[in-house]
C-alpha positions as CSV (number, residue, x, y, z in Angstrom):
1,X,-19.8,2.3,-19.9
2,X,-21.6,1.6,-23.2
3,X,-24.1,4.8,-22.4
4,X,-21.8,7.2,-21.7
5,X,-20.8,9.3,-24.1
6,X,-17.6,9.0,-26.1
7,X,-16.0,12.6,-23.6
8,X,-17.6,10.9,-21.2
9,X,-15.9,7.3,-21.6
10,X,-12.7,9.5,-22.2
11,X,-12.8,10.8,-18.4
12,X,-13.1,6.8,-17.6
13,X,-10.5,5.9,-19.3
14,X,-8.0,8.6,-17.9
15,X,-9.1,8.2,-14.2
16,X,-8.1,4.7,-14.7
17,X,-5.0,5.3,-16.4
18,X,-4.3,7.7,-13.5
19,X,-4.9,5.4,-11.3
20,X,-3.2,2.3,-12.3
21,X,-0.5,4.2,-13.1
22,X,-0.5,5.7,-9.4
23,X,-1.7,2.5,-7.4
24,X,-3.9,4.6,-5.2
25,X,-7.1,3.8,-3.9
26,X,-9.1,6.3,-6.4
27,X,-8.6,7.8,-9.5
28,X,-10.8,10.7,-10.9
29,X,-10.7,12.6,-13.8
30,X,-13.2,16.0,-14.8
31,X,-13.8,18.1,-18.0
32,X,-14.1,21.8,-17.5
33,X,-16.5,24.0,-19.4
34,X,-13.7,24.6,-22.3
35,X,-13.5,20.8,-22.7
36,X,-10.3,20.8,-21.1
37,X,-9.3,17.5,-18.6
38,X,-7.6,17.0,-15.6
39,X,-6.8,13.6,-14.2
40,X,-5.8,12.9,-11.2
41,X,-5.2,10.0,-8.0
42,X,-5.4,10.2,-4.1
43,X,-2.7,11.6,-2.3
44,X,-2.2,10.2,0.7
45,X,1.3,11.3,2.1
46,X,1.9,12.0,6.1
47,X,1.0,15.7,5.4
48,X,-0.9,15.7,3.2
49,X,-4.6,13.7,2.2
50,X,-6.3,14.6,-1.0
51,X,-9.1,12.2,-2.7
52,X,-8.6,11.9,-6.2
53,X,-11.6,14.4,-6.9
54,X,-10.1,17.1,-5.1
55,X,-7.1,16.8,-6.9
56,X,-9.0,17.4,-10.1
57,X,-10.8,20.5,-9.2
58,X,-7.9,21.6,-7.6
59,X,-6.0,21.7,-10.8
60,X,-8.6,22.9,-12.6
61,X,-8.9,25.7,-10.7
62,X,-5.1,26.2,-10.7
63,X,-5.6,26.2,-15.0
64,X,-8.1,28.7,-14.5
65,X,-11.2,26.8,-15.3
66,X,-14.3,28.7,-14.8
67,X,-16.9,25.6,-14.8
68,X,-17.1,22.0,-15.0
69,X,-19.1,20.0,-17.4
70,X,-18.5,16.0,-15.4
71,X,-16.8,14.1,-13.2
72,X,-15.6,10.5,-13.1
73,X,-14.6,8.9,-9.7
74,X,-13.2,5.1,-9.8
75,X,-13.4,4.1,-5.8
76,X,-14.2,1.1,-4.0
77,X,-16.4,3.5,-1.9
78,X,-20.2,3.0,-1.8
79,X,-20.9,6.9,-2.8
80,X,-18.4,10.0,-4.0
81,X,-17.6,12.0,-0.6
82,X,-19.8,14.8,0.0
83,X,-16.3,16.6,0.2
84,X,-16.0,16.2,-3.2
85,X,-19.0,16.9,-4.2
86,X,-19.2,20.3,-2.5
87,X,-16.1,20.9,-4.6
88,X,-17.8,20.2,-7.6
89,X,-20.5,22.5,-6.7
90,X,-18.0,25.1,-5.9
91,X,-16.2,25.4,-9.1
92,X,-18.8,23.5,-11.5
93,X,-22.3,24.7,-9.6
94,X,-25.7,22.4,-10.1
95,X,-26.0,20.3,-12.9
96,X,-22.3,18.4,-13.0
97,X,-23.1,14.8,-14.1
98,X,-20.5,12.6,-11.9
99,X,-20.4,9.1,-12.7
100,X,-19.0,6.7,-9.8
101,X,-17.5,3.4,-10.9
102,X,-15.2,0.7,-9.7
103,X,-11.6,0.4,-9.7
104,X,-11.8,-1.5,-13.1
105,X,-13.6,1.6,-14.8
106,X,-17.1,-0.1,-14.7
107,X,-19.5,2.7,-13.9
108,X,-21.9,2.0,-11.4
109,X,-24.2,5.3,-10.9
110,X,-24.3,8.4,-12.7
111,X,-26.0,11.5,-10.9
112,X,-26.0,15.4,-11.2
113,X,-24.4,17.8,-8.7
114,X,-27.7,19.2,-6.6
C-alpha cells in the first residue's frame, strides 16, 4: 500500500472500513472526477445481489458523478469481475486505475480500465 498515493490509500482504507463494518465478502470504495468518495459492501439479500463495486458506481451515479478517477476492490477473488469493470468503463471510461487487494487492505495488483 506504501505506493499508492495518500487518495489512493484513502479509498483502501474506506473499502475496509466498509467492509468490516458490513462483514460481507467485498468491500470497494471509488473517487469520482470531483474527488468525491463512495464506499460501499456486497449486497447479497434473496432479491437482491450487488458486488461491492457496483454499489459504488451505482451511488456515484445516483450523486451525479460524471467520471471516475479509481477504484479499490478488497476480495478474496483472483481478479475484479468483468461486471464491474464494464461499470467502471461506463461511468469512468479508459484509464480508471483499480487496485485489487485482500480482505486485510493489502493491495495486490493495480491496473487501468481498457
Amino acid at each position: 500500500m506504501s505506493d499508492l498515493s495518500a487518495e489512493d490509500q484513502k479509498l483502501v482504507t474506506l473499502a475496509r472500513a466498509t467492509r468490516a463494518r458490513t462483514n460481507a465478502a467485498e468491500g470497494a470504495a471509488v473517487r469520482d472526477a470531483d474527488g468525491r468518495t463512495y464506499a460501499g459492501a456486497t449486497v447479497a439479500l434473496p432479491s437482491l445481489q450487488v458486488s461491492a463495486l457496483g454499489v459504488c458506481v451505482a451511488m456515484a451515479v445516483a450523486s451525479g458523478a460524471k467520471g471516475l478517477e479509481a477504484a479499490v476492490v478488497l476480495t478474496d477473488a483472483d481478479a475484479v469481475s468483468p461486471d464491474d469493470l464494464s461499470a467502471l468503463r461506463d461511468l469512468g471510461g479508459a484509464g480508471v486505475v483499480v487496485h485489487r487487494g485482500d480482505t486485510r487492505g493489502t493491495v495486490l495488483a493495480s491496473n487501468l480500465v481498457d
